[in-house]
N, CA, C and O of each residue as an XYZ file, in Angstrom:
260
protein
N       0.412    -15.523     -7.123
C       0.081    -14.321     -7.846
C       0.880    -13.145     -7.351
O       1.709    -13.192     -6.443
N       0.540    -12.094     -8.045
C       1.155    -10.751     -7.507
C       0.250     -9.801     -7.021
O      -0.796     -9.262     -7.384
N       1.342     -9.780     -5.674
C       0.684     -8.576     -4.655
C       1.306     -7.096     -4.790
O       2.394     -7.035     -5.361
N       0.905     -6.260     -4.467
C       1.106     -4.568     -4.067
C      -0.009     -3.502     -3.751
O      -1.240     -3.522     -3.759
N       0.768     -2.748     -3.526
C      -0.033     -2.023     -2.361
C       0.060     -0.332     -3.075
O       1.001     -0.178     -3.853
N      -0.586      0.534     -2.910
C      -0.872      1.860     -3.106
C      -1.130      2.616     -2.020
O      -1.947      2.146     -1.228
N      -0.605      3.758     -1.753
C      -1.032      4.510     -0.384
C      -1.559      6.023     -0.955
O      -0.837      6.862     -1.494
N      -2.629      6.110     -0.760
C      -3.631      7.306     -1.326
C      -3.459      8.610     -0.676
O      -3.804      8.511      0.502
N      -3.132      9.587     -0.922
C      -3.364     11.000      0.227
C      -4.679     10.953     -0.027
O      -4.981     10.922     -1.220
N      -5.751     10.935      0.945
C      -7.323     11.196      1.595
C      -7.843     12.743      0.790
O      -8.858     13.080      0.182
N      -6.767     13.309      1.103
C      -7.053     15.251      0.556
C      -7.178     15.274     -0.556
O      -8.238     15.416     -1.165
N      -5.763     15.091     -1.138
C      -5.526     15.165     -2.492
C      -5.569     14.266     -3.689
O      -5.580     14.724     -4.831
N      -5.596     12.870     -3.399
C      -6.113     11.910     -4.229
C      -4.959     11.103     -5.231
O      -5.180     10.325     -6.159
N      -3.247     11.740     -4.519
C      -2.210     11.231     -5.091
C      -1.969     10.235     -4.573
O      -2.290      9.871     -3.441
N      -1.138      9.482     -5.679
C      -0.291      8.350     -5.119
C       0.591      8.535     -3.927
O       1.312      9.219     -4.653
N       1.226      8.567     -2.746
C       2.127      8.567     -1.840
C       3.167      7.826     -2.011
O       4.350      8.120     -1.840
N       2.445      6.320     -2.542
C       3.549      5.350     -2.088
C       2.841      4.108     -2.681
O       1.770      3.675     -2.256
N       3.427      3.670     -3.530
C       3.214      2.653     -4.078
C       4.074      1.285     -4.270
O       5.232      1.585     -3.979
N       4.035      0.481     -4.483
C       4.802     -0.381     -4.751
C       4.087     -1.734     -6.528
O       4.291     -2.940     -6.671
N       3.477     -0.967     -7.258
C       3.751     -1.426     -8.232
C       4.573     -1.586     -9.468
O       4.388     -2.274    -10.471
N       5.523     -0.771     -9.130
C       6.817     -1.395    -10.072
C       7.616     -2.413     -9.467
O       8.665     -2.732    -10.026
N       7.306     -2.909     -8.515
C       8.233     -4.321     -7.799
C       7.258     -4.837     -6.848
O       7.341     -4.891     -5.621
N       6.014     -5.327     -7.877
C       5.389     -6.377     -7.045
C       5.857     -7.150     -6.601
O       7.081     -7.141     -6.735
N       5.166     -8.468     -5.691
C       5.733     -9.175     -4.747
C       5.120    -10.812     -5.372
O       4.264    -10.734     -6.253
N       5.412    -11.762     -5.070
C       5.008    -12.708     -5.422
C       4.784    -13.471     -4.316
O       5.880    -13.779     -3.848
N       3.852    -13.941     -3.647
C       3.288    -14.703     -2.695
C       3.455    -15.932     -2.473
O       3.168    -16.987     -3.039
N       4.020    -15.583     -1.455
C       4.542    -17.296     -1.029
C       3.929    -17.659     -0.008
O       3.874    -17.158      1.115
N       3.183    -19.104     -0.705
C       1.965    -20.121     -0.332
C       2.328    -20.079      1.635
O       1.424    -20.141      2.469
N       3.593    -19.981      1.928
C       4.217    -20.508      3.217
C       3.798    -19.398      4.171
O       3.697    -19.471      5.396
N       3.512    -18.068      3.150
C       3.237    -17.296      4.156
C       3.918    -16.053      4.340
O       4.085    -15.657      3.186
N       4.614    -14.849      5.442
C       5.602    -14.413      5.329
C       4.980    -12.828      5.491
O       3.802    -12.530      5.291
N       5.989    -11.953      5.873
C       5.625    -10.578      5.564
C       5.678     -9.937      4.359
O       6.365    -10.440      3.470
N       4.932     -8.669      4.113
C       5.217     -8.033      3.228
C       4.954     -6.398      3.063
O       4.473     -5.633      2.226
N       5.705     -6.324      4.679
C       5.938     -4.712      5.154
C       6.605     -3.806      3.811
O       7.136     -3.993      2.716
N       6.136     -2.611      4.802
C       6.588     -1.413      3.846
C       7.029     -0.399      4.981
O       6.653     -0.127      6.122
N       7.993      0.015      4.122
C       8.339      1.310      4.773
C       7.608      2.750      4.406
O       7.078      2.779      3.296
N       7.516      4.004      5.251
C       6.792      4.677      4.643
C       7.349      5.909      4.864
O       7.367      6.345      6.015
N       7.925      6.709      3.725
C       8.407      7.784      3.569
C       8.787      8.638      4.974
O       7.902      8.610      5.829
N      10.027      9.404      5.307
C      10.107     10.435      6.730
C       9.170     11.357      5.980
O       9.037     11.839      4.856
N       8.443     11.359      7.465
C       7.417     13.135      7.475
C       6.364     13.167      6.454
O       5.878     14.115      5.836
N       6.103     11.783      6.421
C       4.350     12.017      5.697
C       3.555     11.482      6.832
O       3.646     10.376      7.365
N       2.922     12.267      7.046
C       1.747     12.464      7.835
C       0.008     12.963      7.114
O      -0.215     13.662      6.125
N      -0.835     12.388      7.916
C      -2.157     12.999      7.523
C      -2.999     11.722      7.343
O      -2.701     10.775      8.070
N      -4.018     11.572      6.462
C      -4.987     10.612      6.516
C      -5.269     10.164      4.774
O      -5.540     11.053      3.967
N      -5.183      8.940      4.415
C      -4.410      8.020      3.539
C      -5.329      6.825      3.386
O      -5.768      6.377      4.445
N      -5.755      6.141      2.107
C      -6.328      4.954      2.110
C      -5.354      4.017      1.497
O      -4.620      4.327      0.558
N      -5.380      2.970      2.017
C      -4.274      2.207      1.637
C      -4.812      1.010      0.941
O      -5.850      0.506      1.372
N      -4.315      0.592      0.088
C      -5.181     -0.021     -1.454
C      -4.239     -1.488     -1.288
O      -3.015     -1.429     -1.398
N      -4.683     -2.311     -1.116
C      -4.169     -3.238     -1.658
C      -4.561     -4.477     -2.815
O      -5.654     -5.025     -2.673
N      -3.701     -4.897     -3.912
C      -4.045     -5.653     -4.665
C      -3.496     -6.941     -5.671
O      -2.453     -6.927     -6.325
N      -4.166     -7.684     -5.624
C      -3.355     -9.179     -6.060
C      -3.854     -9.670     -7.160
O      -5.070     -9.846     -7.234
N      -3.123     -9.942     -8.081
C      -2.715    -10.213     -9.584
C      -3.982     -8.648    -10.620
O      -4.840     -8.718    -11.500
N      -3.475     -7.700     -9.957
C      -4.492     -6.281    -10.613
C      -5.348     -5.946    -10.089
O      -5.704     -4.795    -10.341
N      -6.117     -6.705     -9.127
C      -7.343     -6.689     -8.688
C      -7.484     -6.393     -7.154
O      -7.111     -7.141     -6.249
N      -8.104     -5.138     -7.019
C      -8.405     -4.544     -5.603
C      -9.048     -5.975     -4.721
O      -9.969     -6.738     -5.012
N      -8.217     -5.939     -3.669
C      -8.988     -6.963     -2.896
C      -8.816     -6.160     -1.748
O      -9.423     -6.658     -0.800
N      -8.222     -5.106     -1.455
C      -8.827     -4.313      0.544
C      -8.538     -2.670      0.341
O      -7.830     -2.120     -0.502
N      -9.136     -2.239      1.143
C      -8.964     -0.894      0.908
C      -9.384     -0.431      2.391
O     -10.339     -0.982      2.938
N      -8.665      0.580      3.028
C      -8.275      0.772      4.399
C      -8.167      2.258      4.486
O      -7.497      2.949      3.718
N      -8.807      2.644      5.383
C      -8.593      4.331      5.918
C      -7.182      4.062      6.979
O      -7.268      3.265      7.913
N      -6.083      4.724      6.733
C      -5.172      5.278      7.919
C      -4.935      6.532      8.128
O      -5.057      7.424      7.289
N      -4.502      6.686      9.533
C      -3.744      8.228      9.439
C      -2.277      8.148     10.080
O      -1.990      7.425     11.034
N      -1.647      8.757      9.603
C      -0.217      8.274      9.712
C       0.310      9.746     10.711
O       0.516     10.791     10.095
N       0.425      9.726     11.665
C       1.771     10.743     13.086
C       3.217     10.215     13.043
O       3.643      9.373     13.833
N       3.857     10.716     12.166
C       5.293     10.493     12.687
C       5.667     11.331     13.599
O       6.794     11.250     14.088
């Protein structure tokens, strides 16, 4: 199926960082599926993740560069 991820600003309720225009397709074997995350965003962020549309985790971070 297809995976991606959304990164929420906590404050303001925008997208940050997303990656649903180039979902990922999951391979059974396993594997990473890091992200990079913008220079100089900082603050506190829920990070959404979801596979084939469907929210399956949702995570408080706070990000210090």
């Amino acid at each position: 199926g297809d995976l991606y991820y959304e990164l929420i600003d906590s404050t303001t309720g925008q997208t940050t960082l997303s990656s649903a225009d180039s979902k990922m397709k999951v391979d059974p074997r396993g594997g990473g599926t890091g992200f990079g995350i913008p220079y100089g965003t900082v603050g506190n962020f829920e990070l959404n993740i979801y596979f084939n549309g469907e929210l399956i985790n949702t995570t408080a971070v706070k990000i210090n560069q």
